[in-house]
DRENDO-1510 file (C-alpha; in Angstrom, 1 decimal, always signed):
<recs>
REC; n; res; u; v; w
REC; 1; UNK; +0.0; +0.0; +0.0 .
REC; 2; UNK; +2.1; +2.6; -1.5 .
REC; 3; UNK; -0.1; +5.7; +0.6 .
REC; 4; UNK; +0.8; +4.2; +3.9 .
REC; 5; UNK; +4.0; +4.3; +5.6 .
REC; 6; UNK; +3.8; +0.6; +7.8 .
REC; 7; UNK; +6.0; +0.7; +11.0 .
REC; 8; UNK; +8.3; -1.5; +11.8 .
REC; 9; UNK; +5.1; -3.8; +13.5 .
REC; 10; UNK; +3.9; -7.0; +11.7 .
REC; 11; UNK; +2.2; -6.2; +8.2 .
REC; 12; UNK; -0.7; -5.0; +8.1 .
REC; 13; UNK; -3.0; -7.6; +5.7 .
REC; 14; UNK; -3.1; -6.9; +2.3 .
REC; 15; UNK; -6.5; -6.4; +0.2 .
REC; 16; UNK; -8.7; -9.0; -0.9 .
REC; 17; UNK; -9.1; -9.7; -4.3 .
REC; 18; UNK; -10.6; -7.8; -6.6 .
REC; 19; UNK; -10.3; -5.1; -3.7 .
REC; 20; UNK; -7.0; -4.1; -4.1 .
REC; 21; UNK; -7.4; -0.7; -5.7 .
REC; 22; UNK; -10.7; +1.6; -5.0 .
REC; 23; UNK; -11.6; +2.6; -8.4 .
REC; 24; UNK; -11.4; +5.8; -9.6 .
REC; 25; UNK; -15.1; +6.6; -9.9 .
REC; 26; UNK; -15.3; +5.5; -6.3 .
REC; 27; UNK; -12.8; +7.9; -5.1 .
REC; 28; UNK; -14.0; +10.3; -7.5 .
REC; 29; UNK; -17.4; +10.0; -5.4 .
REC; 30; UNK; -15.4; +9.9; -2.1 .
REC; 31; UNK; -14.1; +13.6; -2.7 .
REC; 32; UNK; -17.2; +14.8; -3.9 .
REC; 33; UNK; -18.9; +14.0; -0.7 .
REC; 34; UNK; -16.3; +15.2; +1.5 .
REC; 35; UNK; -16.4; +18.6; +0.2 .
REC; 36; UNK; -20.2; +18.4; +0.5 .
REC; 37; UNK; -20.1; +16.8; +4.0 .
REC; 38; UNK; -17.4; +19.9; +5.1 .
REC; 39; UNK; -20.0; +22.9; +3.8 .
REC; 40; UNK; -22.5; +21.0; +5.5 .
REC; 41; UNK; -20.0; +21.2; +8.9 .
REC; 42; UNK; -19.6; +25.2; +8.1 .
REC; 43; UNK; -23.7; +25.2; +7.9 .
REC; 44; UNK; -23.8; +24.2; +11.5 .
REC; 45; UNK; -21.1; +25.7; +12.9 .
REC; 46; UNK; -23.9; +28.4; +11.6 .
REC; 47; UNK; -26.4; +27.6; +14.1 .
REC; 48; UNK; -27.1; +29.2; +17.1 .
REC; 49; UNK; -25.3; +26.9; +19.1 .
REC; 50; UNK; -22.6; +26.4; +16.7 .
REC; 51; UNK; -20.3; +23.2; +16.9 .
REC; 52; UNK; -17.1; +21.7; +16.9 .
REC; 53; UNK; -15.6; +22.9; +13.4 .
REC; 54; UNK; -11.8; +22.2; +13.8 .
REC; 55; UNK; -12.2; +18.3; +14.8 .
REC; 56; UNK; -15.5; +17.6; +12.7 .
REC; 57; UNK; -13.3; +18.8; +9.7 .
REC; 58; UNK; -10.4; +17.1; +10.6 .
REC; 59; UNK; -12.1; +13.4; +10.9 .
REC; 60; UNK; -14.2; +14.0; +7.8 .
REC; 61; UNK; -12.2; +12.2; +5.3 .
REC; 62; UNK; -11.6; +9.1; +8.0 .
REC; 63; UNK; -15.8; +9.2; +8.8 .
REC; 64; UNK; -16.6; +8.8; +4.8 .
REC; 65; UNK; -13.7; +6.4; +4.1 .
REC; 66; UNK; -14.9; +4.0; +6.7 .
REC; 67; UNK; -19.0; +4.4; +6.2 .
REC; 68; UNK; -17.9; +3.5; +2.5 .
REC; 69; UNK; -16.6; +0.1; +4.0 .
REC; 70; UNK; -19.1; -0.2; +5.9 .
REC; 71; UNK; -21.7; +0.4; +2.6 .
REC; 72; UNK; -20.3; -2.8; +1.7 .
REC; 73; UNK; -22.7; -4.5; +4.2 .
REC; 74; UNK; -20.2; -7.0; +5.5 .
REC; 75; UNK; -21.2; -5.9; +9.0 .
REC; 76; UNK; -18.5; -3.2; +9.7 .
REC; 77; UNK; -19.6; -0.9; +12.2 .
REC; 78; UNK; -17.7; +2.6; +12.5 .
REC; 79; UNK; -17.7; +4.2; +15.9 .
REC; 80; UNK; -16.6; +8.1; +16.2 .
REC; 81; UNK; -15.4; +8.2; +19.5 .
REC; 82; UNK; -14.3; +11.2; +19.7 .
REC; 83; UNK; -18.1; +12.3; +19.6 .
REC; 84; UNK; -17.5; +16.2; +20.5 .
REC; 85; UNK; -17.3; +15.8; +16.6 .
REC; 86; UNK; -20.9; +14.9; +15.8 .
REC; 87; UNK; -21.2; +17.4; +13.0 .
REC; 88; UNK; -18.4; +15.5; +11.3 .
REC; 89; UNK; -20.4; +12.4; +11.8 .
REC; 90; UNK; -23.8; +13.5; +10.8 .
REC; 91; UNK; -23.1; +15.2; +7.5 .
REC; 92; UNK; -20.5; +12.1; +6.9 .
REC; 93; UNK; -24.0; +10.1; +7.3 .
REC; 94; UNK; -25.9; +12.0; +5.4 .
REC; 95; UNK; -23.6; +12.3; +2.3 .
REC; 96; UNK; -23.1; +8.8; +2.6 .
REC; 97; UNK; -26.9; +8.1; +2.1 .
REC; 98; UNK; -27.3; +6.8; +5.4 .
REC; 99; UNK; -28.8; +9.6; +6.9 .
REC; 100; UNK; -32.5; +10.2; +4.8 .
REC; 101; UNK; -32.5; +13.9; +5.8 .
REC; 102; UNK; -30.3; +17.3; +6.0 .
REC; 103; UNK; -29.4; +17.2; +9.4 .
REC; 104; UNK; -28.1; +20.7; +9.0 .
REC; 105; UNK; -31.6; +23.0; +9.8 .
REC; 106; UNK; -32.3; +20.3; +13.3 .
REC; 107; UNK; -28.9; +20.6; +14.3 .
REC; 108; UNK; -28.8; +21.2; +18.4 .
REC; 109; UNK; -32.2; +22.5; +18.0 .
REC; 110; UNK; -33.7; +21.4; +21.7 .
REC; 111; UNK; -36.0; +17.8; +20.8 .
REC; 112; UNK; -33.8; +17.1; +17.9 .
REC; 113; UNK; -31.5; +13.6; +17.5 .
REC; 114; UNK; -29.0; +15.9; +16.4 .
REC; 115; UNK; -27.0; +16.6; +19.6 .
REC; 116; UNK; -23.4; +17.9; +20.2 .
REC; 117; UNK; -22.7; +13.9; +20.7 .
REC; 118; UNK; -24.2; +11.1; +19.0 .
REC; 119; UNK; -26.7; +8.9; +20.0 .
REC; 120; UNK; -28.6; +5.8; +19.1 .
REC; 121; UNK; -31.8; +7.8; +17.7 .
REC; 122; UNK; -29.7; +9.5; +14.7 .
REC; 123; UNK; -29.7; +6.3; +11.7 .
REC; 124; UNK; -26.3; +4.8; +11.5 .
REC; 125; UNK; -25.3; +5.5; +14.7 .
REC; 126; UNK; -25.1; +2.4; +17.2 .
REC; 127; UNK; -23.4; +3.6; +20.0 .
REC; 128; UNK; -23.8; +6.9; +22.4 .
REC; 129; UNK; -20.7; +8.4; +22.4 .
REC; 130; UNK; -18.7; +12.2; +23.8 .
REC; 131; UNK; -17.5; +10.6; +27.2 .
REC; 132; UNK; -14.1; +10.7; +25.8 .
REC; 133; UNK; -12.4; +6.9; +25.3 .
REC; 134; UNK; -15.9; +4.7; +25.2 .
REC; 135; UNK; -16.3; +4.5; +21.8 .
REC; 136; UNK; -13.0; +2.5; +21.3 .
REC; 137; UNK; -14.5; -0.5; +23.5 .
REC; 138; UNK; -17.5; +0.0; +22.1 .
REC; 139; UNK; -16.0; -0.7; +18.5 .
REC; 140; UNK; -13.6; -3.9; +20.4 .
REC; 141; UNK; -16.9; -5.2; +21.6 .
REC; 142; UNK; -18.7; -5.5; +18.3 .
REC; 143; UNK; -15.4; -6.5; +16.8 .
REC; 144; UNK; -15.6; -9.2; +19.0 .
REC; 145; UNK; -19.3; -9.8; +18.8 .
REC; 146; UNK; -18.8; -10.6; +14.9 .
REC; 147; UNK; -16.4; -12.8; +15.5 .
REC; 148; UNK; -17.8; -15.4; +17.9 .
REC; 149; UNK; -20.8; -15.4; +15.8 .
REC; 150; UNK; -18.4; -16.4; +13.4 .
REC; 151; UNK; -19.6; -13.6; +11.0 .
REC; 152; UNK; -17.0; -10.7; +8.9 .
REC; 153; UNK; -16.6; -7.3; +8.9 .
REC; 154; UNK; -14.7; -4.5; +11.2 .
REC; 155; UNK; -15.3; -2.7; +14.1 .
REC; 156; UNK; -13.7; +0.2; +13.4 .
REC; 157; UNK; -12.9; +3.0; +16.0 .
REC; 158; UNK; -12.3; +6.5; +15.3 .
REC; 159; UNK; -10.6; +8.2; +18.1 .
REC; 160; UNK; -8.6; +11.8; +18.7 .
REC; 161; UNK; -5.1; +11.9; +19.4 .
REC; 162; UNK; -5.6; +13.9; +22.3 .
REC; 163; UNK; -8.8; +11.3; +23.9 .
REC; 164; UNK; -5.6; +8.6; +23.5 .
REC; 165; UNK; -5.2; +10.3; +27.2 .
REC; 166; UNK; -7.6; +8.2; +28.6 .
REC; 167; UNK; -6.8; +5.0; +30.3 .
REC; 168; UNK; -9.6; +3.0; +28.9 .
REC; 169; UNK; -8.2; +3.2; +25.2 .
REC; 170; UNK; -5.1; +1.5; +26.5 .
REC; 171; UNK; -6.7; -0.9; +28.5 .
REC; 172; UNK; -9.0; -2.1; +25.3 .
REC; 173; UNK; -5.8; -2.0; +23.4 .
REC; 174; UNK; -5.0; -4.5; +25.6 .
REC; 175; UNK; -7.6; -6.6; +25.6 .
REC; 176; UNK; -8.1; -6.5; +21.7 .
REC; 177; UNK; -4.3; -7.8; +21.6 .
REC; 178; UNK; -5.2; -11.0; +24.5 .
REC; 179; UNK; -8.1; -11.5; +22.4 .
REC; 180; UNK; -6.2; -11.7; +19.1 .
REC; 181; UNK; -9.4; -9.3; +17.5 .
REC; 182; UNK; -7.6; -8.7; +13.7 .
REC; 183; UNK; -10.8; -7.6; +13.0 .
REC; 184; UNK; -11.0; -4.9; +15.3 .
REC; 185; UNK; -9.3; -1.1; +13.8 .
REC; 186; UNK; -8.3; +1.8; +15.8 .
REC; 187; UNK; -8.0; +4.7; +14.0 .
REC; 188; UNK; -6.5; +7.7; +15.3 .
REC; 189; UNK; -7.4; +11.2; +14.3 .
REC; 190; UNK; -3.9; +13.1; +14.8 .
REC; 191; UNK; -4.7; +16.7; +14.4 .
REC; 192; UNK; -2.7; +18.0; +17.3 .
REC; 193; UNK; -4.8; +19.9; +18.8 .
REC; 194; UNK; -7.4; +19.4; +21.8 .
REC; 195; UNK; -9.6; +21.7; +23.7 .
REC; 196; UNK; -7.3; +23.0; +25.8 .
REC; 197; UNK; -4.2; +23.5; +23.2 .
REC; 198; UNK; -2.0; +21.2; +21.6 .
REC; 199; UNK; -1.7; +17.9; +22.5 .
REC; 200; UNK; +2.5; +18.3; +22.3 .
REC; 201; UNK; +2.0; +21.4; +25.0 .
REC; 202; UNK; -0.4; +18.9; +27.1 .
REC; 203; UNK; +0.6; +15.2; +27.3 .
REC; 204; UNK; +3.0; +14.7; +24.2 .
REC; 205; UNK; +2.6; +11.3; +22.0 .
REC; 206; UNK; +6.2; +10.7; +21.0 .
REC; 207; UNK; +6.8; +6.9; +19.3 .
REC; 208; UNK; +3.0; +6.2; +18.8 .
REC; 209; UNK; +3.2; +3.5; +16.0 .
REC; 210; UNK; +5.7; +1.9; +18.4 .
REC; 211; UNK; +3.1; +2.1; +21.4 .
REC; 212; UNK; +0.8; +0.4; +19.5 .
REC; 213; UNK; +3.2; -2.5; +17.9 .
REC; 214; UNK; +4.1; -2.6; +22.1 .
REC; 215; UNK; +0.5; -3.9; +22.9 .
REC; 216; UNK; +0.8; -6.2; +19.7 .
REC; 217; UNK; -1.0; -4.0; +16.9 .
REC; 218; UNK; -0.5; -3.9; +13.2 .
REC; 219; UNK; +0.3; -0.6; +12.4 .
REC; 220; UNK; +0.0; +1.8; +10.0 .
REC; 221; UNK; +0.9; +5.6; +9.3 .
REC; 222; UNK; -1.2; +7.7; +6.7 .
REC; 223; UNK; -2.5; +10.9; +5.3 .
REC; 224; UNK; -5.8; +11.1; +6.7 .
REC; 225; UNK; -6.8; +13.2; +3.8 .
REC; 226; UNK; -5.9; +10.7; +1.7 .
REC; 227; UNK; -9.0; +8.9; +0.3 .
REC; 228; UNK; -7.7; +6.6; -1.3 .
REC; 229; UNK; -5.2; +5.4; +1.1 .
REC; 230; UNK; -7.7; +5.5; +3.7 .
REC; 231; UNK; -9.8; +3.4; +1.4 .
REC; 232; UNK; -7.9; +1.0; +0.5 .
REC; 233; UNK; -7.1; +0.4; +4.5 .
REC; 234; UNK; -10.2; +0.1; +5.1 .
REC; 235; UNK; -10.9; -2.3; +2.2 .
REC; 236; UNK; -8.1; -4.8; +3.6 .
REC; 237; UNK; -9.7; -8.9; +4.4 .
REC; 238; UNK; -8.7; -9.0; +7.8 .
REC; 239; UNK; -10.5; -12.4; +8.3 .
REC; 240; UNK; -7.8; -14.0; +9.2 .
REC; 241; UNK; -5.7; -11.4; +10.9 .
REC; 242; UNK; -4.8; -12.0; +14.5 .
REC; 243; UNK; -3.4; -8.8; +15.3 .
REC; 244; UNK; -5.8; -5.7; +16.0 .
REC; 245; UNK; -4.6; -2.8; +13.8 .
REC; 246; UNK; -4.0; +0.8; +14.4 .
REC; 247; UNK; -4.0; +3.5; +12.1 .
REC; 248; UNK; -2.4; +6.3; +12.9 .
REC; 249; UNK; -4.3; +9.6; +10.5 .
REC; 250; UNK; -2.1; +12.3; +10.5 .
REC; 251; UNK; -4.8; +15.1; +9.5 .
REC; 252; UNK; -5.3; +19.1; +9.7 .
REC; 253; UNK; -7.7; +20.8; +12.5 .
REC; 254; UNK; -10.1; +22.6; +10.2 .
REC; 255; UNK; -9.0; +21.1; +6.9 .
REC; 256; UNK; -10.8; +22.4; +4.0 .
REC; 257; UNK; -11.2; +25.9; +5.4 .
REC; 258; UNK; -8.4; +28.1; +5.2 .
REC; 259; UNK; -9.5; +30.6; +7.6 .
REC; 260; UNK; -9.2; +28.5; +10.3 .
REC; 261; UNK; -7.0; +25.5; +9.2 .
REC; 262; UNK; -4.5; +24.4; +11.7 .
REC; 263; UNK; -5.9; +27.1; +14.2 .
REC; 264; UNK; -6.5; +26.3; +17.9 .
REC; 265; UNK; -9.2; +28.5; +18.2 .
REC; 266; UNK; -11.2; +26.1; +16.0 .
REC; 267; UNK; -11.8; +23.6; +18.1 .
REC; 268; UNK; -15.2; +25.5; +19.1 .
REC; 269; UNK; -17.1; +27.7; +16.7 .
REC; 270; UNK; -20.0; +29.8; +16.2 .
REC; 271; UNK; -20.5; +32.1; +13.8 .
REC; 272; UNK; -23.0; +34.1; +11.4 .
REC; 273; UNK; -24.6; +33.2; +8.1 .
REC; 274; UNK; -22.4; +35.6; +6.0 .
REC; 275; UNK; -19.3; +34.1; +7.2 .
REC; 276; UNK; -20.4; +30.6; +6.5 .
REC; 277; UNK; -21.3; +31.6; +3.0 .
REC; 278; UNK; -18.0; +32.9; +2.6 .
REC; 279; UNK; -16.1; +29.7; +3.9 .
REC; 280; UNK; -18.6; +27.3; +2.1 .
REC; 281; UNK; -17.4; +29.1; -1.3 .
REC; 282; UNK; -13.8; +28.4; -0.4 .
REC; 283; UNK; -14.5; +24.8; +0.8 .
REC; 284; UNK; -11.9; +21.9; -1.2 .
</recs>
């Protein structure tokens, strides 16, 4: 997989058959939604409660990589973790097709599914999540779940660099090594940034692929813009893997909006209808 850089960990598995390489339409599809899916962010950071721009736009390419192995129906599951990012994950659902409606006019509107976190009541959402580090178990758990019913697919995890701070990640890690769970992927939003600064000034993640590879992952070091590396990731047979894998997504805060691109200041953000019109234009 020429768009990741594997460290020095076992191999990750390579593609099935006839899986190999995403076609080009497909990808062509894939970037078409995730400029839609970021305007759609900018639309609700519009609202009057606004939202969580700077992660929801880093994790967008991640979100619509994954629901499109999850399209597959092969009973892949993806779990956004880090679900202070729910805008991400409801305009990833809706350009998807998994979502029937714009969630972008409900958004935070009190009575509405469409919270600051996720929950069961949105479609395509299993799992509450926005307690920081639940949604990786989650993910381990219906990884596991598949396999003792002796049935395919991934349970794939989405998590922020700066949630890998919690204890509970580490101790899933854990168990998803001791329980051999190849089918179970962790992947790792590195934007460097977290509410209260950057994760380097706060609790610093030097060696990370190496971490992982410590508690027996695969591992795997990528673009997280990348589509198609992303893709084809995703797309991988783990079937027979006994290693869980990790991917590490090295991404941009606020990617796709070069206002606010790589800014701290937006992690949180509200603003008015002109200036959302004005970064929705410049979306790419």
């Amino acid at each position: 997989m020429s768009a990741a850089t594997e460290s020095l960990a076992a191999p990750v598995a390579e593609a099935a058959p006839g899986r190999s390489a995403v076609r080009a339409e497909a990808l062509a599809d894939l970037a078409d939604r995730a400029v839609r899916a970021r305007r759609l962010v900018v639309d609700m950071a519009a609202s009057p409660r606004g939202c969580h721009l700077g992660g929801s736009l880093s994790v967008l390419d991640i979100l619509i990589a994954g629901l499109h192995r999850a399209a597959t129906g092969d009973g892949t599951e993806v779990v956004l973790s880090k679900g202070h990012a729910a805008a991400g994950l409801y305009a990833a659902l809706y350009v998807s097709g998994v979502l029937p409606e714009n969630p972008g006019p409900r958004y935070g509107l009190a009575g509405e599914p469409y919270t600051g976190h996720p929950g069961p009541k949105v479609p395509g959402v299993r799992f509450p999540t926005g307690s920081l580090g639940h949604g990786v178990p989650y993910a381990a758990g219906w990884a596991l779940a598949r396999r003792i019913g002796g049935r395919g697919g991934l349970g794939i995890a989405v998590a922020g660099d700066g949630e890998l701070q919690e204890g509970l990640v580490w101790e899933t890690c854990q168990v998803a090594a001791a329980q051999e769970l190849g089918n179970f992927v962790l992947v790792v939003d590195r934007n460097g940034g977290q509410n209260d600064g950057l994760v380097a000034d706060i609790s610093p993640l030097p060696c990370l692929a190496e971490r992982f590879a410590a508690f027996g992952f695969d591992t795997a070091e990528v673009d997280g813009h990348d589509l198609a590396a992303l893709a084809e990731l995703f797309a991988a047979d783990r079937s027979t893997a006994r290693r869980p894998l990790a991917v590490i997504a090295d991404t941009v805060k606020g990617k796709g909006v070069r206002a606010v691109e790589g800014r701290a200041n937006s992690h949180y953000v509200t603003i008015d209808a002109a200036r959302a019109a004005q970064w929705k234009r410049a979306v790419r």
